[in-house]
C-alpha positions in Angstrom: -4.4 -18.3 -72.1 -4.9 -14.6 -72.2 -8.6 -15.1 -70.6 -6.9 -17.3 -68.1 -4.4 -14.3 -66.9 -7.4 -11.9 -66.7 -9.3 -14.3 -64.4 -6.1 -14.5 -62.2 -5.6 -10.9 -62.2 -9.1 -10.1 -61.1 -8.7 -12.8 -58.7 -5.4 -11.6 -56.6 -6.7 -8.2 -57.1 -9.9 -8.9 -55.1 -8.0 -10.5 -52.7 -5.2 -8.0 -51.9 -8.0 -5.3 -51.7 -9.8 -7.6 -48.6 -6.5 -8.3 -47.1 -5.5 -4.7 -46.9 -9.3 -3.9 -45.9 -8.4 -6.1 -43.1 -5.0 -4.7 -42.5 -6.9 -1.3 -41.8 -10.1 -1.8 -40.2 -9.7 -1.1 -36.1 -10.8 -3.0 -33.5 -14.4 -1.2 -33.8 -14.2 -1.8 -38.0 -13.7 2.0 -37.6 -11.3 2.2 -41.3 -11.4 6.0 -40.2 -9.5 6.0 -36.8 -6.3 8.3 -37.5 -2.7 6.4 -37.7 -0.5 7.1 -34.9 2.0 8.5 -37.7 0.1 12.0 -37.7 0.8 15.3 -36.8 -2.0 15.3 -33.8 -3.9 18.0 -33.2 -6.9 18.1 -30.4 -9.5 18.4 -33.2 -8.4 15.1 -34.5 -9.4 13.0 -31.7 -12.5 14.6 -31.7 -15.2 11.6 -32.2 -13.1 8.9 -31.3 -14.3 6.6 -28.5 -12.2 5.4 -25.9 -11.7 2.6 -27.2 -10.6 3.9 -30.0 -8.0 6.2 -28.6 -7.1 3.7 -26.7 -5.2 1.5 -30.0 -4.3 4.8 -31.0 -2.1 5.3 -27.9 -1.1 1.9 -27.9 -0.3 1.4 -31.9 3.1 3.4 -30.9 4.3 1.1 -28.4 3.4 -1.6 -31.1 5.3 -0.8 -34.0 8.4 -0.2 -32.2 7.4 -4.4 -31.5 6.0 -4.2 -27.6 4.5 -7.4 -27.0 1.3 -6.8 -24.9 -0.3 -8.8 -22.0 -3.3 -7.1 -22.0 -5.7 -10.0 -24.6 -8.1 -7.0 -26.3 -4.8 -5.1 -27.5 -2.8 -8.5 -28.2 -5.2 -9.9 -30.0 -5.9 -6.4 -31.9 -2.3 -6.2 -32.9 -2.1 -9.6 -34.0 -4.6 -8.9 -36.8 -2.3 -6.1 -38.1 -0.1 -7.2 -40.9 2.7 -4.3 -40.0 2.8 -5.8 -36.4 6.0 -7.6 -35.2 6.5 -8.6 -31.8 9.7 -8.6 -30.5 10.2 -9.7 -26.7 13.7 -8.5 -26.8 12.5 -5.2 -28.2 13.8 -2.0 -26.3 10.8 1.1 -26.4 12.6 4.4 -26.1 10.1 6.9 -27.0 11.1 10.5 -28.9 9.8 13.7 -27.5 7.1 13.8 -29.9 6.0 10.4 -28.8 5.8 11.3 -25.5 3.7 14.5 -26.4 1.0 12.6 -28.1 0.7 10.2 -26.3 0.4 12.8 -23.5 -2.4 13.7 -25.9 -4.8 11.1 -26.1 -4.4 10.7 -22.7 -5.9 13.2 -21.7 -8.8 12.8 -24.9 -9.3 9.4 -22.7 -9.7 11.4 -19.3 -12.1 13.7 -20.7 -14.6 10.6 -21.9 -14.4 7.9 -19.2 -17.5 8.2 -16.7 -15.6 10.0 -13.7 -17.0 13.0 -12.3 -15.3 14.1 -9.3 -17.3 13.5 -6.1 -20.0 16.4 -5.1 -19.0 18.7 -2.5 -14.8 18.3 -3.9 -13.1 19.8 -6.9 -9.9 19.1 -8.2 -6.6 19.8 -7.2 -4.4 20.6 -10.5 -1.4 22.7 -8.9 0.8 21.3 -5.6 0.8 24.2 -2.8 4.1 21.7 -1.8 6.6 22.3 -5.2 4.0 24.2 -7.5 3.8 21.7 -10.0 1.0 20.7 -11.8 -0.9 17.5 -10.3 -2.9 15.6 -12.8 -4.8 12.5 -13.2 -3.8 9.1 -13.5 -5.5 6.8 -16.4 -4.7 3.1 -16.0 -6.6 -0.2 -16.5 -5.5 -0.9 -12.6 -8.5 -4.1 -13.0 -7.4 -5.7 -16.3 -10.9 -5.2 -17.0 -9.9 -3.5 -20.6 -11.2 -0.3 -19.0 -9.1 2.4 -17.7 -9.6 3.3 -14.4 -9.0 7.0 -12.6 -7.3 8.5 -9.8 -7.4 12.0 -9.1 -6.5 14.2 -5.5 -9.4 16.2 -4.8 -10.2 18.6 -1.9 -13.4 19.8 0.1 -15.1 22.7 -1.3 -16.2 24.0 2.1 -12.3 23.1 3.5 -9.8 23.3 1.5 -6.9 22.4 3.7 -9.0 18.5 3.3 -7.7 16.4 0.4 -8.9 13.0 -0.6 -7.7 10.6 -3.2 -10.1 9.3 -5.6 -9.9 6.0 -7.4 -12.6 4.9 -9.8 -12.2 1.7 -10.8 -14.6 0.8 -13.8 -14.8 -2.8 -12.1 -16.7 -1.3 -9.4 -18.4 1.3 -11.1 -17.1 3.5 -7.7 -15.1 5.3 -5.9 -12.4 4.2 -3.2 -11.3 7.3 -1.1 -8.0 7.4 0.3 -8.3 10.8 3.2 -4.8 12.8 3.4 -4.5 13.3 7.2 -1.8 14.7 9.4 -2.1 12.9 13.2 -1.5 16.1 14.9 -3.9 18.1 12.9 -1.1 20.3 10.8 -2.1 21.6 7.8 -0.8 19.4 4.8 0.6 19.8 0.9 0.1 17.1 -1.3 2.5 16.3 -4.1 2.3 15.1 -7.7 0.5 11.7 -7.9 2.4 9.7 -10.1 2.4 6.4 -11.9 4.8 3.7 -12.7 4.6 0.2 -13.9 1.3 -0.1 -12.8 1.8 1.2 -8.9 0.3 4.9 -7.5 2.5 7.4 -5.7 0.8 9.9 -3.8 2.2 11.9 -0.6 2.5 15.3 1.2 4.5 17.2 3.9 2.7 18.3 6.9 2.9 21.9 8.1 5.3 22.4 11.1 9.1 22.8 11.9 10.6 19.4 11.4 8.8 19.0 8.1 7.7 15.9 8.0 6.8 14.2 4.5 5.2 10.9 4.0 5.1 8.7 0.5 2.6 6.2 -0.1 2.7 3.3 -3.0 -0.6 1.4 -4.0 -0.7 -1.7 -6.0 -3.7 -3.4 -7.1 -4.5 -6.5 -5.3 -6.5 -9.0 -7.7 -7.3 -11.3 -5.1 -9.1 -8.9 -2.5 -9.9 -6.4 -5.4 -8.9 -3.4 -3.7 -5.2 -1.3 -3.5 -2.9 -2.6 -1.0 -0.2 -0.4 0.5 3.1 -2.1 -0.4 5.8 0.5 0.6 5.8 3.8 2.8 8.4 6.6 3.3 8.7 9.2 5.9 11.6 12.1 5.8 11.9 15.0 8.6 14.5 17.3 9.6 17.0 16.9 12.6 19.4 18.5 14.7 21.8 19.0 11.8 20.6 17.2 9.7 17.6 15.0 7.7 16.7 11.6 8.6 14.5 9.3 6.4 12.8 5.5 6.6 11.8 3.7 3.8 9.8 0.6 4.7 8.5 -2.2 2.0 5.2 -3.8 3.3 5.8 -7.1 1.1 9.0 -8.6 2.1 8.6 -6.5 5.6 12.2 -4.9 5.1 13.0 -1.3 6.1 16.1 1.2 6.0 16.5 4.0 8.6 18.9 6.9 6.9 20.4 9.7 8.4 22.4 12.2 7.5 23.8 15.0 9.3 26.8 17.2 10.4 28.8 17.2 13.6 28.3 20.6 15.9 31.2 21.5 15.6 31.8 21.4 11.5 28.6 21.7 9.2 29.8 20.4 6.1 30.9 16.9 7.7 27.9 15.0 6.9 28.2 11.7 8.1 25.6 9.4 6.8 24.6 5.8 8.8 22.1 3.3 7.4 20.3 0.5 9.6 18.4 -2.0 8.0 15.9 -4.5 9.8 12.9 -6.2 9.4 9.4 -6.5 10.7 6.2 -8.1 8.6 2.8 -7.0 8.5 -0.8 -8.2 7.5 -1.9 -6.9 4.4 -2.9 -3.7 4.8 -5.5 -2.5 2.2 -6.5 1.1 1.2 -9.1 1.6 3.6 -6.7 1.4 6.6 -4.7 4.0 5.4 -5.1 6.6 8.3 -3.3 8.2 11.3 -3.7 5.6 13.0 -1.7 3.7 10.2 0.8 6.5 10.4 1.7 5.7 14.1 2.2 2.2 13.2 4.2 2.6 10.7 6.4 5.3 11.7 7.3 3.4 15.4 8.7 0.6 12.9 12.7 1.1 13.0 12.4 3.9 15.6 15.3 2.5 17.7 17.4 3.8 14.8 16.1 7.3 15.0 16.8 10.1 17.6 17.9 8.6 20.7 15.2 9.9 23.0 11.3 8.7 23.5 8.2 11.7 23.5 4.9 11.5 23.4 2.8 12.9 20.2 2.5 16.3 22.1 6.7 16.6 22.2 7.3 15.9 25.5 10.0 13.6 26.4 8.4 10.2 28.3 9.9 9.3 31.5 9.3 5.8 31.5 8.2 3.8 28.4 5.2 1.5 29.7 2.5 3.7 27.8 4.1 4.0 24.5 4.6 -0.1 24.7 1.3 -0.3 25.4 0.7 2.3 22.8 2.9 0.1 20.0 2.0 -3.7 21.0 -2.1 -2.1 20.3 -1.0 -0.6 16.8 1.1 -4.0 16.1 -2.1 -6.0 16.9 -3.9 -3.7 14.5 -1.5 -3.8 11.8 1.3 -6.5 12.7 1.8 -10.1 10.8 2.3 -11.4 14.2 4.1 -14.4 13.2 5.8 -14.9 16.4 2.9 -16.0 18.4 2.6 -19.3 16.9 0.8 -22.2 18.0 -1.4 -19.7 20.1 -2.4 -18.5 16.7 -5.7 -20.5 18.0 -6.2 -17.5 20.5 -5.6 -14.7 18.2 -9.2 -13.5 18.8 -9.1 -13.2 22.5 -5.4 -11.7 22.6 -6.5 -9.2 20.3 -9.5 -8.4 23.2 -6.8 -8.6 25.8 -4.3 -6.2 23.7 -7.0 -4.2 23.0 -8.9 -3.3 26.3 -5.0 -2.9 28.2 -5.5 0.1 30.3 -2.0 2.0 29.6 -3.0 4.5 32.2 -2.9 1.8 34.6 1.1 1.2 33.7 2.1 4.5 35.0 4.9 5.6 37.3 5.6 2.0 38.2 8.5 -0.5 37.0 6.8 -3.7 37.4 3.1 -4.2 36.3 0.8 -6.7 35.9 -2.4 -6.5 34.1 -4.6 -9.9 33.7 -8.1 -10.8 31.9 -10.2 -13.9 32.1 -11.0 -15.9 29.3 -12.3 -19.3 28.3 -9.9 -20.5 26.0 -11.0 -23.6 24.5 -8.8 -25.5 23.0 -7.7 -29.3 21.7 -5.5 -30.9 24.3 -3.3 -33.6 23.3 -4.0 -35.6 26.1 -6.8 -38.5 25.8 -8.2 -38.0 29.5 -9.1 -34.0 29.5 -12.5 -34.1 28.0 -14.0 -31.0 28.4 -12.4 -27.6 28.8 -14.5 -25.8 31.8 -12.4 -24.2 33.6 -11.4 -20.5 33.7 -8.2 -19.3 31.6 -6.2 -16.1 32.1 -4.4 -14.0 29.3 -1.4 -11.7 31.4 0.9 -8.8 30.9 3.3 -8.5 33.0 5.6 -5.3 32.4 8.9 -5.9 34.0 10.8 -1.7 33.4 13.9 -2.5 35.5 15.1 -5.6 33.7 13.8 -4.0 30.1 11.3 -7.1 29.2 7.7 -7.4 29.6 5.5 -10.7 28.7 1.9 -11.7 27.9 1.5 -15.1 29.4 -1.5 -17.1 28.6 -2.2 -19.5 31.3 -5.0 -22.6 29.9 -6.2 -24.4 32.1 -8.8 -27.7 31.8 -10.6 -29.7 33.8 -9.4 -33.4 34.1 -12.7 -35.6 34.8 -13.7 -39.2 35.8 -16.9 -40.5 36.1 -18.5 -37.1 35.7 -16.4 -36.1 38.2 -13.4 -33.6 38.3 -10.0 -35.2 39.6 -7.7 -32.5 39.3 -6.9 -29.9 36.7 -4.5 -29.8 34.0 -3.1 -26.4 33.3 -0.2 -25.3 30.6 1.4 -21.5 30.7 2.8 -19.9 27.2 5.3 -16.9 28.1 5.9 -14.7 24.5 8.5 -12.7 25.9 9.5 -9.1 24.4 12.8 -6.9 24.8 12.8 -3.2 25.7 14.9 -0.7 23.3 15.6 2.4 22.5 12.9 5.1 22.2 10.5 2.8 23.7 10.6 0.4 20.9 10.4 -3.3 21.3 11.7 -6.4 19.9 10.2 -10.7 19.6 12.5 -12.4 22.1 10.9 -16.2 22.1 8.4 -18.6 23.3 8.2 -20.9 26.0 6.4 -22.9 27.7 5.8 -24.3 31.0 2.9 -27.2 33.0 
């Protein structure tokens, strides 16, 4: 008997010392990684790989019962015999938490392969606020890697700032340029992140003070950031006006707020809210161009009066349609066009090569380009499509419309030879707002 209870003693003893051996090896079967339960000190993460500080930073989240989506961490976690995930679990982090993990952040930074681009060095302080500006470290990818953005600026000019992304999926760089479109001078601000989206922006230099926000998300399926909400804010007579658009559901919100003449502390704020979808636009298309697109959306809602980009007030609004339809064809979801979807390319040609010069100081215009726009027609008899087709503008200023009309035309045939031809006209007609903005009317169709 007493033989027996040594043998069972020796036993369970082996066995709680390889269970707790379990309990404690990392991820790497590192048994020396530090607990999150120290007092942290820089020396302390000396050594420890990414990896490594990664659990670290993540073993806080855990013990207050976060339940991961990331697998690596999940699974790690799993393995942990103090580990209880709660899905109902509320993480409120002290002061302390937040410094550490502050902590092996920056540890991570300082070992994941980023070097800033040559000719650029970082920008750590915002010329806008005076606040520090630091780098972002966040598995954007899900590749269990964590990716970096940082705001860097040329060496040779420092007034040009770029944002870096290096996404360890790509083992490179995607370079966001910060631009003004009329060449001011411009301050970026803090970059910030938050639930797994990146906030960059800056004011440009100049009296109205404008300020533009950008938000990236990661887009899985095209594998690059796509822009999925902007803001612009500037000041107005009396007052501040801002627009805040959302590039997924394609909803915006034009505010402003400002006081009468005649009493400056009776601010009287108006909000109009309205809605116009766009393509997907993607990181690389971020550019002034972008800008002018984006900031003509809602613009009937702004300041009741239609300038140019140089300031001056335009006396008719033919160019700056012109000007807009271009950008939307750029940029636009162009949902309204329909079943002549099937000639998207060649009214982008036709939008594109529109001479706005050629719209000037007159209130009725039409502009026309030939085409062949082949197409399947419904009816049995037309079988071929020879004939010559016609894509039109016609810019109608008096009555506040103006139209692109696609006239298709095809070629009716029998026995080889041509009977008459068959021809069908698509009007997508267009209303004329304020400031020169413009609104989808409807389709129709005629022949």
């Amino acid at each position: 008997m007493k033989n027996t209870l040594i043998l069972y003693v020796i036993v369970f003893s082996l066995f709680a010392c390889k269970e707790n051996k379990k309990d404690n090896t990392t991820l790497l079967n590192n048994p020396n990684v530090i607990s999150s339960d120290d007092v942290f000190a820089k020396n302390k993460l000396e050594g420890k790989t990414v990896e490594e500080l990664r659990i670290l930073r993540n073993e806080i989240f855990a013990k207050k019962g976060y339940i991961f989506k990331d697998s690596i961490l999940n699974n790690y976690f799993l393995d942990q015999k103090w580990y209880k995930p709660n899905k109902n679990a509320q993480i409120v982090l002290s002061s302390s938490e937040k410094k550490t993990i502050e902590l092996i952040k920056e540890a991570e930074i300082k070992l994941l392969k980023f070097n800033t681009p040559k000719g650029y060095q970082l920008v750590t302080k915002s010329d806008a606020n005076g606040r520090p500006i630091n780098q972002i470290a966040y598995d954007f990818d899900n590749d269990g890697i964590e990716d970096i953005v940082s705001l860097g600026k040329n060496i040779k000019n420092e007034t040009e700032h770029t944002l870096f992304i290096y996404l360890s999926s790509k083992t490179k760089f995607e370079r966001i340029k910060l631009n003004s479109n009329a060449d001011f001078r411009i301050f970026p601000f803090q970059l910030e992140l938050k639930k797994g989206e990146i906030s960059y922006g800056f004011c440009e230099d100049g009296t109205s003070a404008l300020c533009r926000t950008f938000t990236l998300k990661y887009n899985s399926k095209v594998k690059t950031f796509q822009l999925i909400n902007y803001v612009s804010s500037y000041r107005i007579m009396y007052g501040h006006l801002s627009k805040e658009i959302n590039l997924i559901s394609g909803t915006y919100n034009v505010i402003k707020e400002a006081s009468t003449i005649t009493d400056s502390d009776n601010i009287i704020k108006t909000s109009n809210k309205g809605k116009q979808e766009t393509k997907v636009i993607t990181s690389d298309l971020i550019n002034p161009k972008l800008y002018n697109y984006l900031d003509a959306i809602g613009n009937q809602f702004e300041e009741d009066v239609a300038i140019d980009d140089y300031g001056y007030q335009l006396t008719d609004c033919s160019t700056e349609i012109i000007r807009k339809l271009q950008l939307e064809f750029d940029f636009g979801a162009l949902n309204y066009i329909g079943d002549s979807h099937v000639f998207i390319k060649e009214l982008k040609d036709f939008v594109k090569g529109i001479d706005s010069e050629h719209f000037s100081n007159s209130d009725h215009i039409k502009f026309s380009k030939s085409y062949y726009l082949h197409r399947n027609w419904v009816l049995d008899y037309i079988k071929e499509d020879e004939c010559e087709d016609e894509i039109v503008l016609i810019y109608d200023e008096l009555n506040k419309t103006f139209t692109i009309q696609i006239n298709n035309c095809a070629l009716v045939k029998e026995d080889e030879e041509v009977i008459h031809t068959s021809e069908q006209s698509t009007f997508i007609e267009f209303k004329i707002g304020k400031n020169c903005s413009y609104s989808f009317y409807r389709i129709s169709a005629a022949g």
